[in-house]
Phi, psi and omega in degrees: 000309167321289207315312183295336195268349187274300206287287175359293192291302198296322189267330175268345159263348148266004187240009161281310212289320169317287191289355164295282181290337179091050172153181156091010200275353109025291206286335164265312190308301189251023158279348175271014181269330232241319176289329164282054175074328179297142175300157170308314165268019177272287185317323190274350189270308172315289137005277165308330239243320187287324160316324178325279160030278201277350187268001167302301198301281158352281190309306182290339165290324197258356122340288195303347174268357194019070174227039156251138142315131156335288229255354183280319187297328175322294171320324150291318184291317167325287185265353167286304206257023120291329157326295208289322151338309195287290176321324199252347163273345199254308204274024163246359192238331152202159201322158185245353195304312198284304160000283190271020148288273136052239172317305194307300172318314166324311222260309165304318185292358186275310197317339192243003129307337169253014167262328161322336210259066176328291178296338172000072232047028183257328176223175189270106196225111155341098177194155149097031189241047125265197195294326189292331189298276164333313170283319154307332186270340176270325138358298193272309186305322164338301186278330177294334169290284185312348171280306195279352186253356180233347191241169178304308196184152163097346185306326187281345168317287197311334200269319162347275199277333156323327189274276212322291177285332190259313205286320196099337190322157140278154194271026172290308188257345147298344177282310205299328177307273202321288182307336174254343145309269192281342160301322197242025151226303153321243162355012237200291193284345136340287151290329123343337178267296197286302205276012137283354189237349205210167171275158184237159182274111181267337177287324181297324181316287162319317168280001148293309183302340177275309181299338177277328201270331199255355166278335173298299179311295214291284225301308193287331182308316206283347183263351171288323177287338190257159204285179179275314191255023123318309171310314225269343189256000163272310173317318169316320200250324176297254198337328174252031143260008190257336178289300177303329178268330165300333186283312194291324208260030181219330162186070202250302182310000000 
């Protein structure tokens, strides 16, 4: 009963904290799965699966604004998610240490790029929506899918600021993309991979899956109620603890 009020508690303030920002929810939820006994690709299965959740959670609040484009989400789903397949077929098959070392440094340096970037996602400024434009910009998510179908957490960080920085997005509406795209289809398809190749803790789930859908909702409310730059000074602090737990847990092995 203890185990459960911990995976709750833990899972539903990390995955507000996720749907705020466009992303991290990793960084608390499975190292405590992984400290309550579960092996790592149990744990990592488990994980992906209770997000699906948070992108449901997610979905249903920034639905009710209805401000995602169609043919722009295609464009993320299109090319995000064979990445995310290929990764999640690749990360049961070889070590992952330097990846999430990596990745982690990676993961910090966006955080002090969008706080150097002062203007950074305060308004909405439209570009890179020609055919060249678009194929550098799926390109890249492309790669960005496979870091999310093969590493832990902070990825969805990443497609944030990419839509931000390449896209024009502001980060209100780079957020809302990320949590209904990639919380819910990424991570969707994701999980689908890994729980065909590996086990999953299936008694665990339901109070993740509850704690992921009302930290999604509560998380997606609040980055629609809150300013950009309330968003972008959280994303900030979210992006270097998810870079600093990727680093110590890389190389803590």
């Amino acid at each position: 009963m203890f185990d459960y009020l911990i995976l709750l508690l833990v899972s539903f303030f990390a995955n507000t904290f996720s749907a705020f920002v466009g992303g991290g929810a990793g960084l608390l939820q499975l190292p405590v799965l992984l400290f309550l006994g579960l092996p790592f690709s149990v744990a990592l299965a488990t994980h992906k699966i209770a997000t699906i959740a948070l992108g449901v959670g997610a979905t249903v609040r920034h639905l009710r604004e209805n401000n995602l484009n169609l043919y722009f989400s295609l464009v993320i789903l299109g090319s995000g998610l064979p990445g995310v397949i290929l990764g999640a077929n690749i990360i049961l098959l070889v070590p992952s240490n330097t990846a999430t070392l990596l990745l982690g440094i990676l993961t910090i340096g966006l955080g002090l790029y969008s706080w150097l970037s002062s203007e950074l996602g305060q308004q909405m400024n439209v570009k890179h929506r020609s055919m060249t434009g678009y194929f550098i910009g799926s390109l890249v998510i492309f790669f960005i899918g496979i870091l999310n179908g093969s590493l832990t957490s902070g990825t969805g960080l990443f497609v944030t600021l990419w839509l931000i920085h390449w896209f024009g997005l502001d980060y209100k509406l780079a957020v809302a993309y990320t949590l209904v795209l990639v919380g819910l289809f990424w991570n969707g398809s994701g999980a689908l991979t890994l729980a065909l190749q590996t086990e999953v803790q299936w008694d665990w789930l339901p109070v993740l899956l509850v704690a992921s859908l009302a930290g999604g909702y509560v998380g997606a409310h609040l980055s629609i109620v809150k300013s950009n730059k309330m968003i972008k000074r959280s994303f900030e602090i979210i992006t270097m603890l998810v870079g600093l737990q990727l680093i110590f847990s890389a190389l803590a092995v």
